[in-house]
mmCIF file of the N, C-alpha and C atoms, coordinates in Angstrom:
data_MODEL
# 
_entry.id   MODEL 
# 
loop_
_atom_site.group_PDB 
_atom_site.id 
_atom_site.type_symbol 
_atom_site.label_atom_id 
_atom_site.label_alt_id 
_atom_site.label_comp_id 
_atom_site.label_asym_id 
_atom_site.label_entity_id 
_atom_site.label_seq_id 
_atom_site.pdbx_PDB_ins_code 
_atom_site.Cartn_x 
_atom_site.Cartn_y 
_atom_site.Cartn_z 
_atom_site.occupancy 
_atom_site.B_iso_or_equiv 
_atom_site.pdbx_formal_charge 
_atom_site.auth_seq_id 
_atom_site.auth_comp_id 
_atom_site.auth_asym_id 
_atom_site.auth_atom_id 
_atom_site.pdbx_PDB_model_num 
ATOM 1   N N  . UNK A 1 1  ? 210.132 103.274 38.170 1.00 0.00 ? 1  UNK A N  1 
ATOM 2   C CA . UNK A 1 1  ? 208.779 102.934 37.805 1.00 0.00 ? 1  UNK A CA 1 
ATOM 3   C C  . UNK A 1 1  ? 207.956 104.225 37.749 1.00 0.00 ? 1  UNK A C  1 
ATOM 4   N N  . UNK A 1 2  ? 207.570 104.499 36.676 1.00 0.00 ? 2  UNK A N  1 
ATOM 5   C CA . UNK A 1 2  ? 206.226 105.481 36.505 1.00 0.00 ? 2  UNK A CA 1 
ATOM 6   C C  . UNK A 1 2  ? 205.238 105.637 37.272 1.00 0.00 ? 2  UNK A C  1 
ATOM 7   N N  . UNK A 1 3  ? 204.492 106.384 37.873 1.00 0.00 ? 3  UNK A N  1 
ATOM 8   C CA . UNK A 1 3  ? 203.590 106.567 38.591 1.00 0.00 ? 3  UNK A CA 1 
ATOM 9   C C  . UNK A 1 3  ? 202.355 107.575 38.588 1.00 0.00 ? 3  UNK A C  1 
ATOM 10  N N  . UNK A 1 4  ? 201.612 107.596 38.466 1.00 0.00 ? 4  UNK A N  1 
ATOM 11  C CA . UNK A 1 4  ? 200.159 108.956 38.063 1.00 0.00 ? 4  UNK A CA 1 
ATOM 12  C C  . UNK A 1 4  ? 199.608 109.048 39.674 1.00 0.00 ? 4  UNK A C  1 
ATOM 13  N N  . UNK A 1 5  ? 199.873 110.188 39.870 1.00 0.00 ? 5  UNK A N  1 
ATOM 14  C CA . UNK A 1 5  ? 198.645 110.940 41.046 1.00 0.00 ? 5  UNK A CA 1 
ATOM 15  C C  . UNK A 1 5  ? 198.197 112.181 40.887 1.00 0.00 ? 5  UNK A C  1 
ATOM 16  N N  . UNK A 1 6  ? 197.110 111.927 41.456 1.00 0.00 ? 6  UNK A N  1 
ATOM 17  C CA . UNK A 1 6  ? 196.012 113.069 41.419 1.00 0.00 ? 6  UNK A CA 1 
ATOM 18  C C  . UNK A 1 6  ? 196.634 114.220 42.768 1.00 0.00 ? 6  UNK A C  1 
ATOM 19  N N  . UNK A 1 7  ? 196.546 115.394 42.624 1.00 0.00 ? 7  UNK A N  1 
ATOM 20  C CA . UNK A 1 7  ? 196.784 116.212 42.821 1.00 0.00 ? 7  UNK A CA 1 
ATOM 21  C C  . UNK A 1 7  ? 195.364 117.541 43.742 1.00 0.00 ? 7  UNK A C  1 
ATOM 22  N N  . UNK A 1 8  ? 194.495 116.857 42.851 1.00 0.00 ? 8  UNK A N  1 
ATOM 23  C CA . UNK A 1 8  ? 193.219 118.039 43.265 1.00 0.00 ? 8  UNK A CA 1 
ATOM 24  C C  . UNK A 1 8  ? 191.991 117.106 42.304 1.00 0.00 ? 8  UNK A C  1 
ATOM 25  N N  . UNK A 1 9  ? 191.183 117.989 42.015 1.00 0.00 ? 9  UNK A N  1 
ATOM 26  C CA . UNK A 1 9  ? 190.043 117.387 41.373 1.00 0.00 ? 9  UNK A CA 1 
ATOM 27  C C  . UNK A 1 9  ? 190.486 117.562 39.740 1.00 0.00 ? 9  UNK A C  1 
ATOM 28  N N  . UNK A 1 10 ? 191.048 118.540 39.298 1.00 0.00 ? 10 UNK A N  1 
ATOM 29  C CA . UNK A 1 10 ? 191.643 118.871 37.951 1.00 0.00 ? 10 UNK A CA 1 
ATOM 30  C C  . UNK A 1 10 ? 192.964 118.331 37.390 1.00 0.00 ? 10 UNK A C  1 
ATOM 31  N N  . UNK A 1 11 ? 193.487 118.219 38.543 1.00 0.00 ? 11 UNK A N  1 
ATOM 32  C CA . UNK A 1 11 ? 195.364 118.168 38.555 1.00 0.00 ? 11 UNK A CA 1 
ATOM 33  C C  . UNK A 1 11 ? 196.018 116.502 38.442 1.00 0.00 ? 11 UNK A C  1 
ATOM 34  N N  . UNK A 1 12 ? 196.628 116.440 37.595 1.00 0.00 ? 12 UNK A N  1 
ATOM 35  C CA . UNK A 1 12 ? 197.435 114.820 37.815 1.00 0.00 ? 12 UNK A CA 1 
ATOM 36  C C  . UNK A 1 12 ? 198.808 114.939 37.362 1.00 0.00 ? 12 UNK A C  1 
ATOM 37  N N  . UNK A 1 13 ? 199.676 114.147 38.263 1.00 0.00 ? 13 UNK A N  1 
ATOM 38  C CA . UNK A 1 13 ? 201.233 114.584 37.346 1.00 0.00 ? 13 UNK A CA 1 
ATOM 39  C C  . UNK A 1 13 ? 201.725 113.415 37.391 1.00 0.00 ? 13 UNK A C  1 
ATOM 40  N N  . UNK A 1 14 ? 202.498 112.867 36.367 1.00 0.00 ? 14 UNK A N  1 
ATOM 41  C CA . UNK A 1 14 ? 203.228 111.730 36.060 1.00 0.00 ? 14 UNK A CA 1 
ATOM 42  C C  . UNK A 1 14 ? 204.155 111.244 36.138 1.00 0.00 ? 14 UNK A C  1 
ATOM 43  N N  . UNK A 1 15 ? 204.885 110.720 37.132 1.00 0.00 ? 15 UNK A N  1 
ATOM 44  C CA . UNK A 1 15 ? 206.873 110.942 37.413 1.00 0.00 ? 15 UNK A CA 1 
ATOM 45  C C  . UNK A 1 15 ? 207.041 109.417 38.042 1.00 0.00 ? 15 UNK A C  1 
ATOM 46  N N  . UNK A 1 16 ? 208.263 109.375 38.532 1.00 0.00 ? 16 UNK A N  1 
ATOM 47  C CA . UNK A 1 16 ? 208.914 108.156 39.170 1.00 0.00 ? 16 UNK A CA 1 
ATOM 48  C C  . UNK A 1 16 ? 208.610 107.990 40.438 1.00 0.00 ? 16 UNK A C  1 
ATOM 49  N N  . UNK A 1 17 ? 208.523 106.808 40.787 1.00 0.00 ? 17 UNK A N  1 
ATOM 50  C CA . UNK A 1 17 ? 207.678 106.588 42.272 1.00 0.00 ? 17 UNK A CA 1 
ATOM 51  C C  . UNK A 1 17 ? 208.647 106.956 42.870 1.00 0.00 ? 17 UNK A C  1 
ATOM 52  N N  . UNK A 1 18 ? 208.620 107.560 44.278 1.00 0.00 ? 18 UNK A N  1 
ATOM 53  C CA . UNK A 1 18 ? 209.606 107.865 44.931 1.00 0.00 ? 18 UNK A CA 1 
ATOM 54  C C  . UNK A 1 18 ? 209.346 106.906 46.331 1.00 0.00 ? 18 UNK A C  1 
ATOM 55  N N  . UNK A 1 19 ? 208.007 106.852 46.807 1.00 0.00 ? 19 UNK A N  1 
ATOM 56  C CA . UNK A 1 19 ? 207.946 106.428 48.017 1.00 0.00 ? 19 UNK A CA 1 
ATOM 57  C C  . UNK A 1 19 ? 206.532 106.426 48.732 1.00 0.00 ? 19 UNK A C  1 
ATOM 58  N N  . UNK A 1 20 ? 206.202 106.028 49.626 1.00 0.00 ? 20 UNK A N  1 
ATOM 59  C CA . UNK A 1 20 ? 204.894 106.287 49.500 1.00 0.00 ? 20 UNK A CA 1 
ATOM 60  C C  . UNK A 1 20 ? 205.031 106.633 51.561 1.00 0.00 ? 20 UNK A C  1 
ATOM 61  N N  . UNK A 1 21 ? 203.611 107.397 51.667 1.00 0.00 ? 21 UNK A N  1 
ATOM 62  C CA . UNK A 1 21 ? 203.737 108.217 52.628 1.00 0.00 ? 21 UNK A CA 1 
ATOM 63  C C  . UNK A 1 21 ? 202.874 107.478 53.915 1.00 0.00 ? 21 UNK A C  1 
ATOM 64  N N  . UNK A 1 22 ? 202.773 107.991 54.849 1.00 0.00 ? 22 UNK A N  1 
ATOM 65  C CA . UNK A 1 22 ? 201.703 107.280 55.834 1.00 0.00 ? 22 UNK A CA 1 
ATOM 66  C C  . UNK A 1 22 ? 200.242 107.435 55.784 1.00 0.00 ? 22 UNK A C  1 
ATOM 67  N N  . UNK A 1 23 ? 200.122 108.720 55.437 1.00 0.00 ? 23 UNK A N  1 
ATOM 68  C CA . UNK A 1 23 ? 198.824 109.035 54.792 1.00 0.00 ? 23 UNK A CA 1 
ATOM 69  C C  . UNK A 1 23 ? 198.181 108.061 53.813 1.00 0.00 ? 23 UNK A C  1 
ATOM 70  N N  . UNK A 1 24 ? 198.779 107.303 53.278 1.00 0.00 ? 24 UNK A N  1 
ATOM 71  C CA . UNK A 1 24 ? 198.191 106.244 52.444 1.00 0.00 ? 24 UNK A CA 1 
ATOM 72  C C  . UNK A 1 24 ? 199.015 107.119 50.585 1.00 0.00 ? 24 UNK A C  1 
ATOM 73  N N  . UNK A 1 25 ? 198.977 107.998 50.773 1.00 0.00 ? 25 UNK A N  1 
ATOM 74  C CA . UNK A 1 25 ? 199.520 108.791 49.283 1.00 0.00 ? 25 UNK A CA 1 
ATOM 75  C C  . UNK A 1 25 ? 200.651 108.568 49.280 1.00 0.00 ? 25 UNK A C  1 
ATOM 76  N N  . UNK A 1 26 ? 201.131 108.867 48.016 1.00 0.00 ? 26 UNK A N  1 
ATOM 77  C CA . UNK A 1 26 ? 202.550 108.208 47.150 1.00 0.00 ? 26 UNK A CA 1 
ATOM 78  C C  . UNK A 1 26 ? 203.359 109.633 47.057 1.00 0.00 ? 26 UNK A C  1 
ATOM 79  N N  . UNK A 1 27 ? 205.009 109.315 46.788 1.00 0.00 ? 27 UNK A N  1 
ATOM 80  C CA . UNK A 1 27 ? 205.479 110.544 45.980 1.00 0.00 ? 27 UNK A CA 1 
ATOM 81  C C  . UNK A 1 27 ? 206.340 110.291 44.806 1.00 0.00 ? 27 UNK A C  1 
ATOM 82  N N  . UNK A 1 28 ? 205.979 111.220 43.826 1.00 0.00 ? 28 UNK A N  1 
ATOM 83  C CA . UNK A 1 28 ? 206.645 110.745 42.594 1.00 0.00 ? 28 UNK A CA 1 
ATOM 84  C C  . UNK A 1 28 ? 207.612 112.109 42.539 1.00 0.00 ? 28 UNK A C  1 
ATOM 85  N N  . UNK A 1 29 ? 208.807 111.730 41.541 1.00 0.00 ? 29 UNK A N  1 
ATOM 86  C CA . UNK A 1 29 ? 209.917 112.992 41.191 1.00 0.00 ? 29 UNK A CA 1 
ATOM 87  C C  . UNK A 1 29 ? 208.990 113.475 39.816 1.00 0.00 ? 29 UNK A C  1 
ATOM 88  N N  . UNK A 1 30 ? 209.359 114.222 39.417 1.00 0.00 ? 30 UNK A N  1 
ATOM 89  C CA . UNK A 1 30 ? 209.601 114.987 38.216 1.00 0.00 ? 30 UNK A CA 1 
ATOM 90  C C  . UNK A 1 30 ? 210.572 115.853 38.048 1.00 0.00 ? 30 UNK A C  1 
ATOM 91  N N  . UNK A 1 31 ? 211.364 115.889 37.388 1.00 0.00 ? 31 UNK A N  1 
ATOM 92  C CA . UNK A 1 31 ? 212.895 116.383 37.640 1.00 0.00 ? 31 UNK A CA 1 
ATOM 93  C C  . UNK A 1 31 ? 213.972 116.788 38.763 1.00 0.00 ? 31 UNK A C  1 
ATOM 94  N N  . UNK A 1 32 ? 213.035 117.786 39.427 1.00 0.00 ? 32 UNK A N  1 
ATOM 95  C CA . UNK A 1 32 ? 214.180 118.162 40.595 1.00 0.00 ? 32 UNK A CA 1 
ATOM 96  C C  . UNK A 1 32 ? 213.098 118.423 41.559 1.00 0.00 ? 32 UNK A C  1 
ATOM 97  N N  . UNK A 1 33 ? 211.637 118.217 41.280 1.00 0.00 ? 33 UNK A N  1 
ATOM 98  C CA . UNK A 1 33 ? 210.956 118.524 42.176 1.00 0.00 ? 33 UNK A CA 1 
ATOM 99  C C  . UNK A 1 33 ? 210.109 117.027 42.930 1.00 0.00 ? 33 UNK A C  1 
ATOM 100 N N  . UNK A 1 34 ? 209.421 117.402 43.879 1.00 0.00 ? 34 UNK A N  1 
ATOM 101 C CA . UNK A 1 34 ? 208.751 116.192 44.328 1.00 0.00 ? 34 UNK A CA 1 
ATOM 102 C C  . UNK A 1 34 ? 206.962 116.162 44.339 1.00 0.00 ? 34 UNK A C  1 
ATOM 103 N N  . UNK A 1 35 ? 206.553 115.630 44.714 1.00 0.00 ? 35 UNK A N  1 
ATOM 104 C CA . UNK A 1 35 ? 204.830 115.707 44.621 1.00 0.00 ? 35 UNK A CA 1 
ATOM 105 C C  . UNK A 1 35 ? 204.931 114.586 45.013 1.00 0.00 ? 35 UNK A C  1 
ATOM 106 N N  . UNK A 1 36 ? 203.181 115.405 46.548 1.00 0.00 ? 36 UNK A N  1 
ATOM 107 C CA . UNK A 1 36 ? 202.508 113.762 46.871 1.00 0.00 ? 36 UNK A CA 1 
ATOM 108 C C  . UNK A 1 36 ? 201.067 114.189 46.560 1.00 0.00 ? 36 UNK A C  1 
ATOM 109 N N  . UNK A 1 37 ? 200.379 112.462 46.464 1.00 0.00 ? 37 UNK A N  1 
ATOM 110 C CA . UNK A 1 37 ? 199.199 113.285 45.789 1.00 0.00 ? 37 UNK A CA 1 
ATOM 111 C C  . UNK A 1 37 ? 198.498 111.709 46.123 1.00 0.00 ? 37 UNK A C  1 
ATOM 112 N N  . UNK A 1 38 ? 197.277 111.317 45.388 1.00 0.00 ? 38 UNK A N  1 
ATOM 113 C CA . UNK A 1 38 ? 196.813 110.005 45.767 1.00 0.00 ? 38 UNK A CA 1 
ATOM 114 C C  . UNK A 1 38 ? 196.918 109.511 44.632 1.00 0.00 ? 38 UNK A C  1 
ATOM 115 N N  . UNK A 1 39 ? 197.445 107.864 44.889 1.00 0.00 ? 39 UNK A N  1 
ATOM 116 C CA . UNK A 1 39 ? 197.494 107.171 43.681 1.00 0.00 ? 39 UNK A CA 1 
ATOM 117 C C  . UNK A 1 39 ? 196.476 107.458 42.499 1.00 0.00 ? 39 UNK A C  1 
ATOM 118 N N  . UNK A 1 40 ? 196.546 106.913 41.373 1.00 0.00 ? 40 UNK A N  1 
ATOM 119 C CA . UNK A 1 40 ? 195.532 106.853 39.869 1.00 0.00 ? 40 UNK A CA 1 
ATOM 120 C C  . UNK A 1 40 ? 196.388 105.583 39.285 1.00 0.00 ? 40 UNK A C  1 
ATOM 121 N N  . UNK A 1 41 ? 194.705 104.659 39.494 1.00 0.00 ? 41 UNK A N  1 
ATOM 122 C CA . UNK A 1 41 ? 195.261 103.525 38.826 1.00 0.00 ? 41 UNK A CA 1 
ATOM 123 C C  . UNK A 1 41 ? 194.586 103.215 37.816 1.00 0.00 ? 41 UNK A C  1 
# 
């Protein structure tokens, strides 16, 4: 499943949900890398 999070005030990246964290933020893949960031719905 696709997923969008924000990153910063400028920044958003678009990848596969990976999991979501305790912090309340998500992590998505993008190829070989990972990113957590706050949902964008």
């Amino acid at each position: 499943m696709m997923r969008s999070i924000s990153l910063g005030k400028y920044i958003s990246v678009q990848g596969l949900f990976v999991g979501e964290a305790n912090s309340g933020k998500i992590i998505v893949r993008v190829g070989d890398k990972t990113f957590e960031g706050k949902p964008i719905s």
